[in-house]
Backbone as CSV, one residue per row, in Angstrom:
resi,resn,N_x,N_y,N_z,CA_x,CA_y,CA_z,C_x,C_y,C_z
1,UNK,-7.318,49.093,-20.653,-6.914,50.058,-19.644,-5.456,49.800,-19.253
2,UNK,-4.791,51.170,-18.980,-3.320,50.413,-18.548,-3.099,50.272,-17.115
3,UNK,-2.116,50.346,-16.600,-1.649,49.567,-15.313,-0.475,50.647,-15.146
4,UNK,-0.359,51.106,-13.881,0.778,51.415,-13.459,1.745,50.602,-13.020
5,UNK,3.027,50.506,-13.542,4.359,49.527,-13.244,5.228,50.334,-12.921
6,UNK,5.706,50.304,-12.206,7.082,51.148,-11.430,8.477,50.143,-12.021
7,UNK,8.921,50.495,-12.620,10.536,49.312,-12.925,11.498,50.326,-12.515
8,UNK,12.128,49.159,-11.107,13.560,49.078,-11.372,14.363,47.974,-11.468
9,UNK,15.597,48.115,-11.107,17.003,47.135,-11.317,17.798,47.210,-10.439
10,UNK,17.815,46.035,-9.820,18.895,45.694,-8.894,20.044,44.436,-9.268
11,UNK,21.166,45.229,-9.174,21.986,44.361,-10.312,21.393,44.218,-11.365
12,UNK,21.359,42.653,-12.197,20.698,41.818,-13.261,19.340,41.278,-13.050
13,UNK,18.812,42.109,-12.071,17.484,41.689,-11.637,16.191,43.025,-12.476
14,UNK,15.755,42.423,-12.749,14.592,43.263,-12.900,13.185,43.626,-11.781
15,UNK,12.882,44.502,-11.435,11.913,44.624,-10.468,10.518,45.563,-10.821
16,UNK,9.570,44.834,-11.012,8.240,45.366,-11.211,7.182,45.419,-10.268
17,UNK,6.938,46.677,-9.884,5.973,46.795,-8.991,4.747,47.284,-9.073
18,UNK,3.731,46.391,-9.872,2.825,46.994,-9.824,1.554,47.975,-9.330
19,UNK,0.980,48.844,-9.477,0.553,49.791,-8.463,-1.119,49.473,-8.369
20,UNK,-1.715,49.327,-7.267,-2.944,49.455,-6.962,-3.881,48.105,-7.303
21,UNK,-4.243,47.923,-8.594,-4.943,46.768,-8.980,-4.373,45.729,-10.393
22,UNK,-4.450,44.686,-10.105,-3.950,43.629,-10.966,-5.293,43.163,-11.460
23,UNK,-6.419,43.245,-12.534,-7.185,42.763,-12.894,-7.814,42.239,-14.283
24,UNK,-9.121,41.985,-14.826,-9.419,41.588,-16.192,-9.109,43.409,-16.674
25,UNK,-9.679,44.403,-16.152,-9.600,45.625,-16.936,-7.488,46.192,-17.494
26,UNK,-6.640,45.269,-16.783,-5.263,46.073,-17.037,-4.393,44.824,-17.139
27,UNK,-5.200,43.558,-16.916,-3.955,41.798,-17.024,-3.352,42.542,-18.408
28,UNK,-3.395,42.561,-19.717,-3.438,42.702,-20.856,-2.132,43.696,-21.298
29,UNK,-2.291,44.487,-20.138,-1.308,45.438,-20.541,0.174,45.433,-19.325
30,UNK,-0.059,44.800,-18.689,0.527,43.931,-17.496,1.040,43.111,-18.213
31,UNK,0.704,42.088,-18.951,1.683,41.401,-19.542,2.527,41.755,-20.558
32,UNK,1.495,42.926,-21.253,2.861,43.084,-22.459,3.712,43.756,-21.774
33,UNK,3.923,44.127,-20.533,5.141,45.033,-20.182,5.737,43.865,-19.601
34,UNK,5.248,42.737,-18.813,6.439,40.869,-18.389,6.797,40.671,-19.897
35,UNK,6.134,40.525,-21.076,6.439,40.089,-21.981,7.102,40.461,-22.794
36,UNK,7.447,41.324,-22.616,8.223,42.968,-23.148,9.378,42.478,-23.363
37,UNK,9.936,42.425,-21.579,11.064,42.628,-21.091,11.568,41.065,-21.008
38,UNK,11.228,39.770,-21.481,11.279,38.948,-21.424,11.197,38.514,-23.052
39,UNK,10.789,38.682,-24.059,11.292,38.609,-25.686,12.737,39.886,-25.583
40,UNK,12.859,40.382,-24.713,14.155,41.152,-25.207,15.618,40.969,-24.115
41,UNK,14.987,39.528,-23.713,15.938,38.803,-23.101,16.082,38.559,-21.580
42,UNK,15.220,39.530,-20.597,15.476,39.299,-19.250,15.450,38.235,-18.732
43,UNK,15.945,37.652,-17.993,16.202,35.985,-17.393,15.729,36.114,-15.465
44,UNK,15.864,37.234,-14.803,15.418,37.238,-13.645,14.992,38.477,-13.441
45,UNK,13.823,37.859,-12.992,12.244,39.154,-12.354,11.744,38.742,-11.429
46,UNK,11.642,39.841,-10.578,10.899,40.084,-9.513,9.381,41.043,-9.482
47,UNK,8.937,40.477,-9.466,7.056,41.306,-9.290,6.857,41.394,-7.318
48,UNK,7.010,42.601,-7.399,7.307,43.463,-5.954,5.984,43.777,-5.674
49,UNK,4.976,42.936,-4.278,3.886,43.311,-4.694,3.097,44.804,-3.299
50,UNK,4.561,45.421,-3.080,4.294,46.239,-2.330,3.508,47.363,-2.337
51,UNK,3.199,47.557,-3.422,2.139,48.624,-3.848,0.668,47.928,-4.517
52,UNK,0.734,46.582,-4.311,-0.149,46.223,-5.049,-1.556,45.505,-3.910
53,UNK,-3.185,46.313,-4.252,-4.191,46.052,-2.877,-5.112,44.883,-3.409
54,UNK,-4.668,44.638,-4.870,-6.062,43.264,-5.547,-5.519,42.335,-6.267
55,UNK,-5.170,41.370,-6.822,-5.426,40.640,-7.895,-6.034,39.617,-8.195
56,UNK,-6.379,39.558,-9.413,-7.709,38.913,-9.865,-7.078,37.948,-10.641
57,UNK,-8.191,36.698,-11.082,-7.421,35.284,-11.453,-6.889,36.105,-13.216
58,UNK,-6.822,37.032,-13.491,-6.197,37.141,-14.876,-5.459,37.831,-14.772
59,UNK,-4.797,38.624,-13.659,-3.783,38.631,-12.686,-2.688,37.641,-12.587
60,UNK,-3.699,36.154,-12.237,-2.498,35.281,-12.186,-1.671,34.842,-13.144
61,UNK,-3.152,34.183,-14.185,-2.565,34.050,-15.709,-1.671,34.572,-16.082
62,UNK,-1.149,36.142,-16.051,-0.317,36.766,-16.208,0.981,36.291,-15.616
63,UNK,1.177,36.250,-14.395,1.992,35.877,-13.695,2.161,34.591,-14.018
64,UNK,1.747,33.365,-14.031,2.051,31.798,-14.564,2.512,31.871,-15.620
65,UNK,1.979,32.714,-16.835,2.756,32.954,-18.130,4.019,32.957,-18.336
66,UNK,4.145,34.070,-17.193,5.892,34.372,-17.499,6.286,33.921,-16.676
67,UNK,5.935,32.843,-15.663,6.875,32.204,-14.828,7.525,30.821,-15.913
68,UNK,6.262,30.468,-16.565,6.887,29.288,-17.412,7.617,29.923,-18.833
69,UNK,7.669,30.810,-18.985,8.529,31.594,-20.411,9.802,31.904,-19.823
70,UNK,9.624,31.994,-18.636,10.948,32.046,-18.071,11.583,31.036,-17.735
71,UNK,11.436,30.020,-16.769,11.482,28.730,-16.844,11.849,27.900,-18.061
72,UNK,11.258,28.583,-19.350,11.647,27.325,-20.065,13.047,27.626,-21.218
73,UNK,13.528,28.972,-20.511,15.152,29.757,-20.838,15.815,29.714,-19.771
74,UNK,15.752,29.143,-18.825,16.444,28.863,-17.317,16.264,30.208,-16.857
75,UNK,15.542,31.000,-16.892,15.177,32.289,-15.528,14.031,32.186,-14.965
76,UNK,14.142,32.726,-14.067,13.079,32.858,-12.810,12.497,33.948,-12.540
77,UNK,11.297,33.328,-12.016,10.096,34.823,-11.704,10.111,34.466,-10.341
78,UNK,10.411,35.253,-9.494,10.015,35.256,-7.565,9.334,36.842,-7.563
79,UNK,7.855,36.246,-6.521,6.996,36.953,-5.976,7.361,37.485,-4.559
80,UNK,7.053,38.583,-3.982,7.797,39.261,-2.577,6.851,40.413,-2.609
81,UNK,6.595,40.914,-1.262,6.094,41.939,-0.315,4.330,41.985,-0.552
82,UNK,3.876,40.621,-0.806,2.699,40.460,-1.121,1.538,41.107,0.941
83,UNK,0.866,41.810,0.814,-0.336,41.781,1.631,-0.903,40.126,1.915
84,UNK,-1.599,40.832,3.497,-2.172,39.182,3.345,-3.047,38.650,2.785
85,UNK,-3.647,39.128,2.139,-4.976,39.204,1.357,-4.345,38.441,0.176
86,UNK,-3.712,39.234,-0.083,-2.955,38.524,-1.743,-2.494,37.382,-1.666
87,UNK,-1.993,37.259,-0.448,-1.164,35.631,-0.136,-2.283,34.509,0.005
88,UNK,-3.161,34.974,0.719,-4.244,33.482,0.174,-4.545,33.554,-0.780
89,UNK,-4.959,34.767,-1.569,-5.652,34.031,-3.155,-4.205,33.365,-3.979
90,UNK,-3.111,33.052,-3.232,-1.774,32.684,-3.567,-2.051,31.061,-3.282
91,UNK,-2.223,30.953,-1.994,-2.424,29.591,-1.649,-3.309,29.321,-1.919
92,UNK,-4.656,29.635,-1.620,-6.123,28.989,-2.044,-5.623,28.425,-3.686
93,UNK,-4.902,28.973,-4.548,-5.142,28.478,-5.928,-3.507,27.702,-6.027
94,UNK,-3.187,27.463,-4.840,-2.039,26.828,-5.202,-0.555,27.245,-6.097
95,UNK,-1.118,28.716,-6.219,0.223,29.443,-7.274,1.347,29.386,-6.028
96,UNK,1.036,29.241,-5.055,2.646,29.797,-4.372,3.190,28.405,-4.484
97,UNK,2.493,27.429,-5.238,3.141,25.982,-5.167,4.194,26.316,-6.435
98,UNK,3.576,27.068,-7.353,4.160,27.331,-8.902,5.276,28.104,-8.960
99,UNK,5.375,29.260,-8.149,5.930,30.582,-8.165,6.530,30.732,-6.626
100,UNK,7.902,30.722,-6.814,8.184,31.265,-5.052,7.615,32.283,-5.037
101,UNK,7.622,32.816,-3.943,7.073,34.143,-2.787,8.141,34.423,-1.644
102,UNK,8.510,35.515,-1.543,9.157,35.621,-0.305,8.657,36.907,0.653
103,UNK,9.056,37.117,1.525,8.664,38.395,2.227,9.118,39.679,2.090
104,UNK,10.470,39.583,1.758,10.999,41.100,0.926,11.729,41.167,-0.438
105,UNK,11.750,42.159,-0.522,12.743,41.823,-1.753,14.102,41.341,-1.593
106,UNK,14.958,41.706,-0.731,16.134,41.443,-0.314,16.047,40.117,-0.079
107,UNK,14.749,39.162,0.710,15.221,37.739,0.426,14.825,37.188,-0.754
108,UNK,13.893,37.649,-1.793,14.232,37.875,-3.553,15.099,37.270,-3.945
109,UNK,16.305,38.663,-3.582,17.098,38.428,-4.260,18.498,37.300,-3.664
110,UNK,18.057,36.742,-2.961,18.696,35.485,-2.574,19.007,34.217,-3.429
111,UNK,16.952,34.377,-4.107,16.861,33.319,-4.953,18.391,33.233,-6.240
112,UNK,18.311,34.138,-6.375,19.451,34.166,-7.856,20.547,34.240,-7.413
């Protein structure tokens, strides 16, 4: 099943916002669009999770993937405008230890 992704660009930033649900039925196609844009060189992404109401642990997988594919070319993945809901299954599993998080995008884009 696919996934709605909204991309834009701010500066050299890439920004993906996924829409509605992050789960086992759309991880798959969720990544080939991180993985996409990351074999064709992007070095800083942002996953904007302002439109986004679920994600599920193959959700995360997704997200840990390309935090360390990025990581291991010196770019960075930062998480921002997460619900609160989303932010504990962030902490409960310890990803916000893995992956910054911030509260908007604008402090995002601080990181870089």
């Amino acid at each position: 099943m696919n996934i709605e992704v909204v991309e834009e660009r701010d500066n050299d930033v890439l920004v993906l916002l996924p829409v509605d649900r992050l789960d086992s039925t759309n991880a798959r196609a969720f990544e080939s669009i991180v993985m996409d844009h990351i074999s064709k060189g992007e070095q800083r992404m942002i996953v904007d999770f302002s439109r986004l109401n679920f994600i599920s642990s193959s959700g995360l997988r997704v997200l840990l993937i390309a935090a360390k594919k990025l990581s291991a070319t010196q770019g960075k993945l930062v998480l921002c405008d997460m619900q609160e809901h989303i932010h504990e299954v962030f902490m409960i599993s310890g990803f916000d230890q893995l992956i910054p998080i911030h509260e908007s995008r604008k402090a995002s884009m601080n990181v870089f």
